[in-house]
NUKOLDO-403485 format. One record per residue: residue number from 1; residue in one letter; chain; x negated, y negated, z of N, C-alpha, C in turn. Coordinates in Angstrom, 1 decimal. Example, Ala and Ser with C-alpha at 12.3 -4.5 7.8 and 13.67 -1.06 7.14 Angstrom:
NUKOLDO-403485
  num  residu  chaine      nx      ny      nz     cax     cay     caz      cx      cy      cz
    1       A       A   -13.2     5.7     7.8   -12.3     4.5     7.8   -13.2     3.3     7.8
    2       S       A   -12.8     2.2     7.1   -13.7     1.1     7.1   -12.9     0.0     7.9
//
This chain:
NUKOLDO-403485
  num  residu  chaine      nx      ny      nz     cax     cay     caz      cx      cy      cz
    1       X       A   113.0    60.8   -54.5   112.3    61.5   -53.5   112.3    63.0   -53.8
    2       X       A   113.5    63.6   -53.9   113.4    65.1   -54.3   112.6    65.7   -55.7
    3       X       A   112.9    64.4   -56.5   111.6    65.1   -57.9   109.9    64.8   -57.2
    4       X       A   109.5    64.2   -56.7   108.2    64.2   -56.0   108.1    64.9   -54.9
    5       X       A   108.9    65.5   -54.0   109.0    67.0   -53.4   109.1    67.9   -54.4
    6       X       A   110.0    68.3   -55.5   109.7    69.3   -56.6   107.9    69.4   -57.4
    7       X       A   108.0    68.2   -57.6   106.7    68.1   -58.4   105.2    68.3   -57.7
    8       X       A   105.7    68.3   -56.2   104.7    68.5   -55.0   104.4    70.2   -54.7
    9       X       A   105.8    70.5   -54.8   105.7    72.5   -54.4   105.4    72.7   -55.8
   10       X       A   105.4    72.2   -57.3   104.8    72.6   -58.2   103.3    72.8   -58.1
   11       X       A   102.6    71.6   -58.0   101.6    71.2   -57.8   100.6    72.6   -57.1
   12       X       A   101.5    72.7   -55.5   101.1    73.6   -54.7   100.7    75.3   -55.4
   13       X       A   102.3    75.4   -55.8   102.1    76.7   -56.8   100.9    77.0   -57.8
   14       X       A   100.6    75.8   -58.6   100.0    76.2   -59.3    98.3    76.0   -58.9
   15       X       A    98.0    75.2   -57.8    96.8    75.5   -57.3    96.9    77.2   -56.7
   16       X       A    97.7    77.6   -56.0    97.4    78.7   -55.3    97.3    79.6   -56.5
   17       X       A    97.8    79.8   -57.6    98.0    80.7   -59.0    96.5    81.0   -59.5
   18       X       A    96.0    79.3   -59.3    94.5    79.0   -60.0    93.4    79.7   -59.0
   19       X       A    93.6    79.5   -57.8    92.7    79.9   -56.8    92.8    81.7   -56.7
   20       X       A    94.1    81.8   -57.1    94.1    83.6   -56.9    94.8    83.9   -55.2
   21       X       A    95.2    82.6   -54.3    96.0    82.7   -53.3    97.1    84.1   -53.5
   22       X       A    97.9    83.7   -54.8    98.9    84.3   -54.4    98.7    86.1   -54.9
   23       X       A    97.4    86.3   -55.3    97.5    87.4   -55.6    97.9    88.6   -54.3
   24       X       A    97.7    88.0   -53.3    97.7    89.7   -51.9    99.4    89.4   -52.0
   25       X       A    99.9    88.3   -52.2   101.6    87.8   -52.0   102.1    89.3   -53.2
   26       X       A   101.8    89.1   -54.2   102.2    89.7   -55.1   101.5    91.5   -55.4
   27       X       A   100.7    91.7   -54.5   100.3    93.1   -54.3   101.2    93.7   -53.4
   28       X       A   101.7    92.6   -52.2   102.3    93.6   -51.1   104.2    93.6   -51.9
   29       X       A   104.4    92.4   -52.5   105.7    92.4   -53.2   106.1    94.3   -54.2
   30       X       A   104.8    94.4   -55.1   104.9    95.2   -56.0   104.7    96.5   -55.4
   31       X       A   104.5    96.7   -53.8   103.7    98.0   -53.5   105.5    97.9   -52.9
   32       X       A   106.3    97.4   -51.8   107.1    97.5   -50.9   108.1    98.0   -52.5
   33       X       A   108.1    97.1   -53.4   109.1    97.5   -54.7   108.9    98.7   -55.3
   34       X       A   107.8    99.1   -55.1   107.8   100.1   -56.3   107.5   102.1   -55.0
   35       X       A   107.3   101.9   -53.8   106.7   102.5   -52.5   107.3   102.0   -51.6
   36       X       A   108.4   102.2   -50.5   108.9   101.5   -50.0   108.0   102.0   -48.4
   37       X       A   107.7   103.1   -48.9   107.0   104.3   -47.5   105.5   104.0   -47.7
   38       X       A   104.7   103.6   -48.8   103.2   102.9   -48.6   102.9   102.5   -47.7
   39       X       A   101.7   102.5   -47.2   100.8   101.3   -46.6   100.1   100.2   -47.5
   40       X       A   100.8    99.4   -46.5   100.7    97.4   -47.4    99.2    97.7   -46.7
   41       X       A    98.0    97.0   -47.3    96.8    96.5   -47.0    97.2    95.5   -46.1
   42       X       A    96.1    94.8   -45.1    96.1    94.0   -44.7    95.1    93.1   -45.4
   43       X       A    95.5    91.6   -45.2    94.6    91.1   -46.3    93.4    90.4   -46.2
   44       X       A    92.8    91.2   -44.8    91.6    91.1   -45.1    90.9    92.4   -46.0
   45       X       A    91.9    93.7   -45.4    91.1    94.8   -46.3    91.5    95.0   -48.3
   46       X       A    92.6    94.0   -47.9    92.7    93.6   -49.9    91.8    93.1   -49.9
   47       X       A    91.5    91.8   -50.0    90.0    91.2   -50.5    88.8    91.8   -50.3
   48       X       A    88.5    92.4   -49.1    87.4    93.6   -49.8    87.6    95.0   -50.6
   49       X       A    88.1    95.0   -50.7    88.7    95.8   -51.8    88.9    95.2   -53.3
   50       X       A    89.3    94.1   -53.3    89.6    93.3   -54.3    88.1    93.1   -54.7
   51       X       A    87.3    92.2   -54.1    85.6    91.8   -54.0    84.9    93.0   -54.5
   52       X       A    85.1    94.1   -53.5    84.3    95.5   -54.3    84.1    96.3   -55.7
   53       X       A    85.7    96.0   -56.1    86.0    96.5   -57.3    85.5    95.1   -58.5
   54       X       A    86.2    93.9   -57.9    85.2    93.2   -58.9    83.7    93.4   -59.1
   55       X       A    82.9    93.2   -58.5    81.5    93.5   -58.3    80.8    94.4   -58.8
   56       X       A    81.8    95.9   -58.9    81.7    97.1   -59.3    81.8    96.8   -61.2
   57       X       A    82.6    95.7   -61.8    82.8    96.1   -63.2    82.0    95.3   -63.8
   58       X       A    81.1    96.2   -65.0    80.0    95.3   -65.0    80.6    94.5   -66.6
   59       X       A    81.8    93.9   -66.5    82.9    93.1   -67.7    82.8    91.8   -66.5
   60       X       A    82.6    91.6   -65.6    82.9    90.7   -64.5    81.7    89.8   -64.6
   61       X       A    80.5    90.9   -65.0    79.0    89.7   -64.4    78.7    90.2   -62.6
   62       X       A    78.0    89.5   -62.8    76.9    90.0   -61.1    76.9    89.1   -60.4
   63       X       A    77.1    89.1   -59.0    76.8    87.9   -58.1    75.5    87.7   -57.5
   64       X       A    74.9    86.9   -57.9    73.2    86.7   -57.8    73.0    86.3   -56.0
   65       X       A    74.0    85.5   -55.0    73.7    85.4   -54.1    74.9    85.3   -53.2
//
């Protein structure tokens, strides 16, 4: 039972990795680490911000709709 709970939070992990879930996890981790006095985004205004700047590099490609 506990290697198929392990193999289950793996599983998890690596979908969220694939999907880009855990990237706002790991923006507010590196900003509180490295800025303790920052302002963390909230993560709706990360992903437009994240969205924007993709959009903006034209190495990324264009979103047609």
């Amino acid at each position: 039972m506990r290697a198929l709970l392990a193999r289950a939070r793996r599983l998890g992990f690596l979908l969220r990795e694939l999907t880009g879930e855990n990237t706002y996890e790991r923006y507010v981790a590196h900003t509180r680490a490295h800025d303790g006095d920052a302002e963390v985004l909230t993560r709706r205004a990360f992903e437009h911000r994240r969205t924007d700047r993709r959009e903006a590099d034209p190495r990324e490609g264009f979103r047609c709709c």
